[in-house]
N, C-alpha and C positions, 0 to 999 in steps of 0.2 A: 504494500500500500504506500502510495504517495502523498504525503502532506506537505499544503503550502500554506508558509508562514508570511504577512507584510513584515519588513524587517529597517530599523532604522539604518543597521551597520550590519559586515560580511562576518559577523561571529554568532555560534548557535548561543553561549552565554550572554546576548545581549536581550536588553527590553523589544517586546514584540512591540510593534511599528503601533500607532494610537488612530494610523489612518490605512488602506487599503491601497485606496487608488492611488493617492499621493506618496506612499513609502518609497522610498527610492531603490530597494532592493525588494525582491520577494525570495523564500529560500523554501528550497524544495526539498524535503527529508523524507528519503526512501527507507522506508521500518525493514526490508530484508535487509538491506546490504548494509545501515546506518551511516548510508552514506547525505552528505548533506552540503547539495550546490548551491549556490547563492545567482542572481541573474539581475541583471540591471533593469529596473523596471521602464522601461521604456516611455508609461502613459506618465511616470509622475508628473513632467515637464505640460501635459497637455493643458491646451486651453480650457477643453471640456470632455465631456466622457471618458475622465482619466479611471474612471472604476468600470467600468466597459471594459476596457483595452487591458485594463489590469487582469480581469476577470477571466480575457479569450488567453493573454496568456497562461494564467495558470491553467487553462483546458490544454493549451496548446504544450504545454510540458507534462503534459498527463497525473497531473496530480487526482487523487481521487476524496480526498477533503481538503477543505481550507479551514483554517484559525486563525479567527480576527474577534478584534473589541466589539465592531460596529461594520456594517454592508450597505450600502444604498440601492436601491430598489433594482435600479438597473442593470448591477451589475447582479446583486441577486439575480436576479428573473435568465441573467447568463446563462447563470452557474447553475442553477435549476435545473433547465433545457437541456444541462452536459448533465444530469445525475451528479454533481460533485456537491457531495455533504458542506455543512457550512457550522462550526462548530463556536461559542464564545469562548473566548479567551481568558484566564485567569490573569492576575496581575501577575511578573515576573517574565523570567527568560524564555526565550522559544524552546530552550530542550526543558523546562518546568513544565512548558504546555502541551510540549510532544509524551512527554513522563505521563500530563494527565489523560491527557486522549488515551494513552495505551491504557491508564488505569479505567477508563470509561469513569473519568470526573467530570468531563467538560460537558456542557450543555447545549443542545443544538440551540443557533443563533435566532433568535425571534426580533431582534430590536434590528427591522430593518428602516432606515429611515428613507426620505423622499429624493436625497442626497443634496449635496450643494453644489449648487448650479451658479454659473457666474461668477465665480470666485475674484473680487476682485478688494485692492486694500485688505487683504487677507483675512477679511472678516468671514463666518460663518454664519 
């Protein structure tokens, strides 16, 4: 199984990313092998449908869940359409949250919001 993490930095002891589409890294931890790639997120930099583009990527690396804080609709409704689980995040590192998922702690994600649109003066 393949899990992808938003990630702020290329290290699995770092805080998982507090944003999706904007994380600037996503990291893909494959539970056979514990192996664990890290990938430039491409959509952070977009203007708009950065959790879209986030989203096809992590289909497009075949991850089979994500763990994240928070999802916005449209990139949910993605991630959906691929069958990729969508699971919340605990506060702490990605391999704390990789550790929960394998414990079956983590909770499937429900708090999806409408997302923010127009991003500008970096407000929300």
């Amino acid at each position: 199984m393949k899990i992808a993490i938003p990630m702020d930095e290329k290290r699995i002891e770092a805080n998982v990313s507090e944003s999706f589409g904007r994380a600037p890294y996503i990291l893909i931890y494959d539970q056979e092998t514990s192996e664990s790639l890290f990938f430039d997120n491409v959509a952070s930099k977009s203007r708009g449908g950065a959790g879209i583009k986030a989203a096809q990527m992590v289909i497009d690396k075949g991850a089979d869940v994500l763990l994240a804080p928070r999802l916005g609709q449209n990139a949910a409704d993605v991630l959906k359409s691929a069958d990729v689980r969508v699971y919340k995040t605990i506060d702490g590192s990605a391999k704390e949250n990789v550790e929960a998922f394998v414990a079956e702690k983590l909770s499937l994600l429900d708090d999806i919001h409408a997302g923010y649109h127009n991003h500008d003066a970096g407000g929300h």
